[in-house]
C-alpha positions, 0 to 999 in steps of 0.5 A, a space after each residue: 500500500 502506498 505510505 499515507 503522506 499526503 500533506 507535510 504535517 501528516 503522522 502515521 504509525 505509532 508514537 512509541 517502539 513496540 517491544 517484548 519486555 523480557 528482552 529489556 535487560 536495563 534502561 540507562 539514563 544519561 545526561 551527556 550532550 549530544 554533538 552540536 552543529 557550529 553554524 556561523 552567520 550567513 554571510 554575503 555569498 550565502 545571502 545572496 544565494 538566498 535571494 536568488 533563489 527566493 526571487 525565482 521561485 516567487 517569479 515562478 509562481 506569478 507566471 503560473 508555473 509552479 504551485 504556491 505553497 510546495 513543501 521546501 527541502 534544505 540540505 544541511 550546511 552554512 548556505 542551506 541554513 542561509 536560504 531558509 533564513 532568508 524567508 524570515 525577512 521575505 512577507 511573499 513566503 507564508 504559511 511554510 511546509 517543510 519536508 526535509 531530512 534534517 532540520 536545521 536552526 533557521 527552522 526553529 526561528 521560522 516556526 516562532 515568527 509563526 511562518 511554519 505550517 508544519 516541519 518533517 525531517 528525520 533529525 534535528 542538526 541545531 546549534 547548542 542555543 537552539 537545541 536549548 530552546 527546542 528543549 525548554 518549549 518542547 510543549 510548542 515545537 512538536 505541535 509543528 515539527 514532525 520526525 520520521 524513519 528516513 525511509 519515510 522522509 527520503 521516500 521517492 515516492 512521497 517526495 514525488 506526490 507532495 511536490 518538494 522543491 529541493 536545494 542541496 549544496 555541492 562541493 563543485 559544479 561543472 559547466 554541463 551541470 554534473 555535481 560532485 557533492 562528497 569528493 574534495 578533488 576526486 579522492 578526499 572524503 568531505 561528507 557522505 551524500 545524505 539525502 540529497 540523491 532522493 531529493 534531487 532526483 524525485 523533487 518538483 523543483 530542484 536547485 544545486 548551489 554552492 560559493 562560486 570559489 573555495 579556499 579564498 579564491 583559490 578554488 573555483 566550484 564551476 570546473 569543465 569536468 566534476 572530478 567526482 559525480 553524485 547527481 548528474 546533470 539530468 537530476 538538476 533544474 537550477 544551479 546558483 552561486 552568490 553570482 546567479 542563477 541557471 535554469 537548465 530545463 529548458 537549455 540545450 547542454 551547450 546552452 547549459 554551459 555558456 549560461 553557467 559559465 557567464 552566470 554563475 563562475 566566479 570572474 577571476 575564472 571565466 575568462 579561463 572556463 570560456 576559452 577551454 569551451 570554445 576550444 573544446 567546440 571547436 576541437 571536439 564539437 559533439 554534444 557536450 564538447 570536452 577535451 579530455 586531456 584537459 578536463 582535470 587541468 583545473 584539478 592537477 593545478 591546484 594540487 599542484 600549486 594550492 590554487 586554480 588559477 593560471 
């Protein structure tokens, strides 16, 4: 039978964990902490990236294009922090569902400005501060918050009914739109891929972003060829940095690219991006024009040097 989610404050199952007594050898109460998120503020870029987004969205809704009121997704980290913070100050964006996987601190002070219909997740990643007051007024948060089994929260199906709009963030984009979202330079662990697969690829709408640089310029996140690949191009329809923003959907890869490159690259690097485009083209022509020996220069260079750029 299909899982009866039908809206984002739905509850099912039962409020407690059914279990045969005889098994229960002890229960050990404990008053250790658990580990707690350190998020600092928003800054410029991750603002910015907000307002992107939000101003998108609303613009997609006045010409009819998508539904108001879908359920928003946020994946976890400074910039998915920013942008539901960035409906604090927005009076388009009310009465709010939000069906996630984890929340974050940003969806507690949603709830007491009262812009929160209902919250789903899986988890509550907050800071000490928030995890605090989550604690002293739990009689108020859990009349909106709604915690479930990841199965259910990441379900592709529900995901699907209900119309997600999803932002996950990305450690580097390339200019066709692939996604590396757990590889530092191909090889290095930075994070496991979570949840944003099942919301990426089943979403109503679904944004990729990220800095357009790292390491204090030194990195750019718009590359000709991701050196890791976690969503591909397909499960993509909007890519943002603090610069802009792409909608791919309706853009031919070769488009996708051109767009990305003017939009969202970072301008110490897109003079750089352009030209290894054009070569390509030219060289290769195709689809998705690639010059495979170079594809990876970005990469090599900076393990090289520390940096990108030329």
């Amino acid at each position: 039978m299909p899982i009866p989610v039908y809206r984002t404050g739905d509850r099912i199952g039962k409020p407690f964990i059914e279990m045969d007594p005889e098994r229960v050898v002890a229960i050990v109460f404990s008053d250790a902490e658990d580990a707690c998120a350190v998020f600092s503020e928003p800054d410029a870029g991750s603002r910015q990236i907000a307002a992107h987004i939000l101003d998108f969205v609303r613009h997609e809704i006045r010409k009819d294009r998508l539904p108001p009121g879908l359920p928003w997704q946020s994946g976890v980290g400074g910039v998915a922090n920013a942008v539901m913070s960035g409906f604090m100050e927005d009076d388009f964006f009310r009465d709010l569902d939000i069906y996630s996987e984890v929340l974050q601190d940003a969806v507690l002070d949603l709830i007491d400005m009262g812009k929160v219909r209902a919250a789903s997740g899986s988890s509550l990643t907050l800071s000490h501060r928030a995890r605090r007051r989550f604690f002293e007024e739990l009689y108020r948060y859990k009349e909106k918050i709604v915690l479930r089994p990841v199965e259910i929260s990441n379900s592709p199906e529900v995901i699907r009914r209900l119309g997600v709009i999803a932002i996950n963030t990305a450690i580097e984009v390339d200019i066709y739109g692939q996604v590396n979202s757990t590889h530092l330079t191909g090889s290095q662990l930075m994070n496991g891929i979570g949840g944003s697969g099942d919301f990426l690829r089943n979403g109503a709408l679904t944004f990729i972003v990220t800095p357009s640089t790292a390491k204090g310029g030194a990195i750019s996140a718009i590359v000709p060829m991701v050196s890791h690949v976690d969503h591909s191009e397909h499960s993509v329809d909007v890519v943002v940095t603090e610069h802009g923003l792409v909608d791919t959907r309706p853009l031919t890869p070769r488009q996708v690219a051109e767009a990305v490159i003017k939009t969202c690259a970072h301008p110490d690097y897109r003079d750089l991006l352009w030209d290894y485009y054009q070569r390509a083209v030219h060289s290769s022509g195709g689809h998705e024009p690639h010059l495979l020996e170079e594809a990876f220069d970005f990469h090599t260079r900076y393990l090289a040097t520390g940096s990108m750029k030329p």
